[in-house]
N, C-alpha and C positions, 0 to 999 in steps of 0.2 A: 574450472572455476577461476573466474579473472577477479582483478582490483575490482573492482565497482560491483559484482556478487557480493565479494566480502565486506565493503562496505556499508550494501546494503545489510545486512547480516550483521555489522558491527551495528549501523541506525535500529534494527528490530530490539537486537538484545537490550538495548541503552533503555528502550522505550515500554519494551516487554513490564522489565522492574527483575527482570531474574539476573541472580549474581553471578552463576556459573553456566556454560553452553558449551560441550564440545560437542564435534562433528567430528567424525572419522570415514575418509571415502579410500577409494582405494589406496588413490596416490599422495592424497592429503589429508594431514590433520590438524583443527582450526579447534581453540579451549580460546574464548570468549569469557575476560570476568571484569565484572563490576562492581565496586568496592562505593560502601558511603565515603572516602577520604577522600575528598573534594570531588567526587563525582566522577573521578577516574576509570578509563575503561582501557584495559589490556589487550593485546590478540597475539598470540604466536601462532604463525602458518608455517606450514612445514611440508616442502614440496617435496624435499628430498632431504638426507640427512645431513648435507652442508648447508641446505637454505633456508632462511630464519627473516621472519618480517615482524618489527613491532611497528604499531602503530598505536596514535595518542589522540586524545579527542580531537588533536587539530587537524585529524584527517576525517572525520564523521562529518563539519561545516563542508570540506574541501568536496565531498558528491551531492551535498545541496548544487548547486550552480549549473552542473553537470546535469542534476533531472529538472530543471525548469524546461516548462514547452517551450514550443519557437515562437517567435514571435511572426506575425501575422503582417504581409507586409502592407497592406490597407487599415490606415492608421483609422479610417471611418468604422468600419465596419467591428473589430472590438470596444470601441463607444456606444454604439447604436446595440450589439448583442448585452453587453454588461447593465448597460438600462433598463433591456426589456427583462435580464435575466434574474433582478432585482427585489420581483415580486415573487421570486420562487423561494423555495429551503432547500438546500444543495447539502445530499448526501455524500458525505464525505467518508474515505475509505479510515478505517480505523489500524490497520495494519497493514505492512508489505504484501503480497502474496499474488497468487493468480487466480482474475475475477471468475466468475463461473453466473452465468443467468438459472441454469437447470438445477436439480440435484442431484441428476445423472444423466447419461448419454440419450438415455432411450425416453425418458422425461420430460415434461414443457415446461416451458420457460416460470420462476416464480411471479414475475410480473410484468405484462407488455402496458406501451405507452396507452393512454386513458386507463387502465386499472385504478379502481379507489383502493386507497392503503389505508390502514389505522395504525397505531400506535402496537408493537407487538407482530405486523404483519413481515415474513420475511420477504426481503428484496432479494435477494442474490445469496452466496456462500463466496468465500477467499480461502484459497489452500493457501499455508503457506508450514512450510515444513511438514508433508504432508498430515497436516491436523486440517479439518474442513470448518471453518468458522462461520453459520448462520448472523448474516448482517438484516437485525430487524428495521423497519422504519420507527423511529422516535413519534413521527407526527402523522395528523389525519390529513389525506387530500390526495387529491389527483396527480398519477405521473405523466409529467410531458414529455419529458427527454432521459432515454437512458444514453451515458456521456461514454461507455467503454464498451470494445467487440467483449465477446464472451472467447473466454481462452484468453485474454490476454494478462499481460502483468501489469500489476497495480503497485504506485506508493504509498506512503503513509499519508494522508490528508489530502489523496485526488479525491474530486469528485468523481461519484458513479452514477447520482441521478439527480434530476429537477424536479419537483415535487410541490403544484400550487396547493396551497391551503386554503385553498377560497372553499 
């Protein structure tokens, strides 16, 4: 487990709303707590028995910057997509975890591009500590763009699909 897991892991719990979180793996142990006194969030890792990391909320901003995409070096072409992308409602992921299209291996997909959705329909599932989270659509309408491979890992507030409401 490197910095930037445990941050992400530091961003979940803050976001979660739960006070306390450990983790125990083999070689490591991570107790995650968050206290209402000014919104303060602790972490000690423990990789080995001399090694100790705290870390303070001013390190939860510090892996914002780190997961922005890249940027696109055809300044036309993010103008020209943000425009036409405008008239969609962009599903956006609600927690960390890793996306999933099926609800198992052997499974199809919850929903391919033109599918109509309604309000209650599931789009996808996100593991994330292995808990499997049903991400329903909020809204009625046609998907055009699903925005993530399946298997892969998701942040908090990516998008996962474009969805017209016409």
């Amino acid at each position: 487990m490197d910095i930037k897991d445990i941050q992400n892991l530091i961003k979940f719990v803050a976001k979660s709303g739960a006070s306390e979180v450990k983790l125990e793996m083999e070689d490591i142990k991570i107790t995650i707590k968050t206290g209402a006194v000014a919104d303060r969030v602790e972490t000690a890792v423990y990789s080995a028995p001399h090694a100790v990391v705290h870390a303070a909320p001013s390190a939860v901003p510090a892996a914002v910057p780190a997961a922005a995409p890249a940027v696109d070096s055809a300044p036309a072409a993010p103008a020209a997509a943000a425009a036409e992308n405008d008239k969609y409602i962009t599903v956006k992921s609600p927690i960390i975890g890793t996306f999933y299209r099926k609800p198992s291996p052997d499974k199809s997909v919850f929903v391919e591009v033109g599918d109509t959705v309604s309000p209650g329909s599931v789009l996808c599932v996100i593991e994330a500590m292995k808990l499997f989270n049903e991400i329903e659509s909020e809204v009625s309408g046609k998907i055009v763009k699903v925005l993530v491979d399946d298997s892969s890992p998701v942040e908090f507030d990516q998008p996962l699909f474009l969805i017209d409401p016409a």
